[in-house]
C-alpha positions, 0 to 999 in steps of 0.5 A: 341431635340438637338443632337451633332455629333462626326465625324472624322474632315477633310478638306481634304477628300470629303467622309468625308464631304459628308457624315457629311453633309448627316447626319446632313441634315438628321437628320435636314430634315427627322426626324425633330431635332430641332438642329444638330450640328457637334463639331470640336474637332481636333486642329490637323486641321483647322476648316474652313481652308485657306492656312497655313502659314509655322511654324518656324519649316517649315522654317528650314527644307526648309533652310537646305533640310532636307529630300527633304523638298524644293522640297516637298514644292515648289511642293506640299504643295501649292497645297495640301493646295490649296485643302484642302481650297477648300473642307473646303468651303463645311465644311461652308454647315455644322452646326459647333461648335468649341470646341477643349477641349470637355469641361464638359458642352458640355453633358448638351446642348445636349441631345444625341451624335452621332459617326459616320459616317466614320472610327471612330473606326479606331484605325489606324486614332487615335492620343493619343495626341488629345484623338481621342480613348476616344473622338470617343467613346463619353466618355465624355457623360453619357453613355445612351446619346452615339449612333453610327450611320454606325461607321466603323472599316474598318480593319479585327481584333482589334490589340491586345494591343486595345481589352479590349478598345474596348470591354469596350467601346462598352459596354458602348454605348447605341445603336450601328450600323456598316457600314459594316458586318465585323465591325458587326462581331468584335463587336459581337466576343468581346462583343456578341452583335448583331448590325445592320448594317446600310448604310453610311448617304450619301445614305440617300439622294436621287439623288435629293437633292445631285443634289441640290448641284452639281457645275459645274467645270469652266474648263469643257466644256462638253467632254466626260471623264472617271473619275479616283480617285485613287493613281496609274496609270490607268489600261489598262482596263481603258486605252483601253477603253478610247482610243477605244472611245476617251474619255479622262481620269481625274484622281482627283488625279493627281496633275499635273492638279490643276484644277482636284486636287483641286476640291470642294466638289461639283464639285466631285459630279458633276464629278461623275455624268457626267463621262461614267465610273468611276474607284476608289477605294474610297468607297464614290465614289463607293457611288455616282456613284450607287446614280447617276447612273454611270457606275463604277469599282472598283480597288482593290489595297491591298498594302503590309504593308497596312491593308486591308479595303476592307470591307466597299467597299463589303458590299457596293457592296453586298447591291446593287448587284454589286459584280462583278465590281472589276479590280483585278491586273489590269484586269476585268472579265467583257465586255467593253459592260458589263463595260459600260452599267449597270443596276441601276433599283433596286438601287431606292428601295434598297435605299428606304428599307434601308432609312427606316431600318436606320430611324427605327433605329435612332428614336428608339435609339433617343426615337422618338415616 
């Protein structure tokens, strides 16, 4: 059997990568496909990337400053791009086919395609240009060969000028499975269908095998540190308990510190792992540091103008019984001791029960026997 994967292409995004990376690896090793390949269909950005280059266009904003352009470039766009080169060496781990037209044969070397992982179905993440809409909902497929996999919407309502796509679209699948309830809701208001919901594919490998591929930063050398990983300033929550027991505080996205910023793949994993306390509000985070055992908390910073995609973080939270590790407006309900010292004993078996409802899932929708 050979099953191509349909994801959101990004090298500048660790959840992502992981998470792509998961489920091919899953699907390779656990369920015995013969081939598993993921199909980079985003000219929008570079399959295996490196540094680019400015445009012609680049170059004139930069000669005339249009809206800042010198400062920006001189101080950021180096080092975004130098963390984007690092992330897409992790995209090399991963089977890739280069194939920006989704050409017509494409269906006829595959025998089912996957979307998901990951906000596919975010309309909020679609470019018209690329054909992100159709593309995610597998439409270049006959329809009995589309199956979703944990798809996120990641937003509370479908905008209204997009329902009856939707509605369409989802009709058209063969199975579907959400990432979070909410999702699960709006595909059962716009389409009555009942639909599992199923656990990102990076908790579909144990802590084991994501040790397998942890590097150890260069610049590390075994200080005690809690690991931040959100725009913004840590809240004094953080910061007093840091101080209290002199450890430092990373932030991943700083960009004063390149080394920090800049991060492979792998040094995330690694970083989450090793840190006493991490404190995030990417949902992937929040992932590995329950898969690794780390300490965590959540900051919720619902921003004014922003939807809020909270959901897949509380579906998370609710799985593994960790409900109560938010900060909220800067500040937590929990103890430095309760902060610090979690229980992780079930988090074994809920990862074992839930391996087995998606397996379940994928062979049934697969047609393995």
């Amino acid at each position: 059997m050979k099953v191509a994967i349909i994801t959101i292409n990004d090298n500048n995004n660790y959840g992502n990568r992981l998470q792509n990376y998961a489920l091919q690896k899953y699907l390779f090793s656990k369920l015995k496909i013969e081939k598993v390949d993921t199909i980079w269909y985003d000219p929008q950005y570079t399959y295996i990337s490196s540094i680019n280059i400015f445009s012609w266009k680049t170059w004139i904003k930069y000669f005339i400053n249009w809206k800042n352009q010198r400062t920006y470039l001189k101080k950021e766009y180096l080092k975004d791009n130098i963390r984007m080169y690092n992330i897409s060496k992790f995209t090399k781990k991963i089977s890739t086919r280069l194939d920006f037209k989704i050409k017509d044969n494409l269906s006829r070397e595959y025998d089912y395609f996957i979307t998901g992982s990951d906000q596919v179905w975010n309309p909020n993440f679609w470019s018209k240009r690329y054909n992100h809409a159709s593309i995610r909902f597998l439409k270049f497929v006959p329809k009995e060969k589309r199956i979703a996999y944990a798809a996120s919407i990641a937003i509370p309502e479908i905008p209204k000028d997009k329902e009856q796509f939707f509605k369409d679209s989802l009709n058209e699948m063969k199975t579907i499975s959400m990432r979070e309830k909410a999702g699960a809701e709006l595909v059962k208001k716009l389409t009555g269908r009942d639909v599992s919901v199923l656990v990102d594919p990076t908790i579909l490998l144990s802590k084991e095998e994501w040790q397998k591929i942890e590097l150890k930063p260069e610049w590390y050398s075994g200080e005690k540190y809690i690991l931040t990983y959100f725009l913004g300033n840590p809240s004094p929550v953080i910061e007093k308990i840091a101080k209290k027991n002199n450890w430092k505080i990373y932030n991943l996205m700083d960009k004063s510190n390149l080394d920090l910023y800049a991060s492979r793949v792998e040094e995330f994993v690694y970083l989450i792992e090793h840190a006493e306390l991490v404190a995030t509000d990417s949902f992937h985070a929040c992932v590995f540091s329950i898969l690794m055992n780390t300490p965590f908390l959540v900051v919720n910073r619902k921003e004014k103008g922003m939807a809020d995609m909270t959901s897949r973080i509380d579906t998370l939270l609710e799985l593994f019984g960790y409900q109560n590790r938010y900060i909220v407006n800067g500040e937590c309900d929990l103890s430095d001791d309760e902060i610090l010292h979690m229980d992780f004993s079930n988090v074994k078996a809920i990862q074992e029960r839930e391996i087995a409802r998606s397996t379940a899932y994928m062979k049934k929708a697969l047609n393995i026997n």
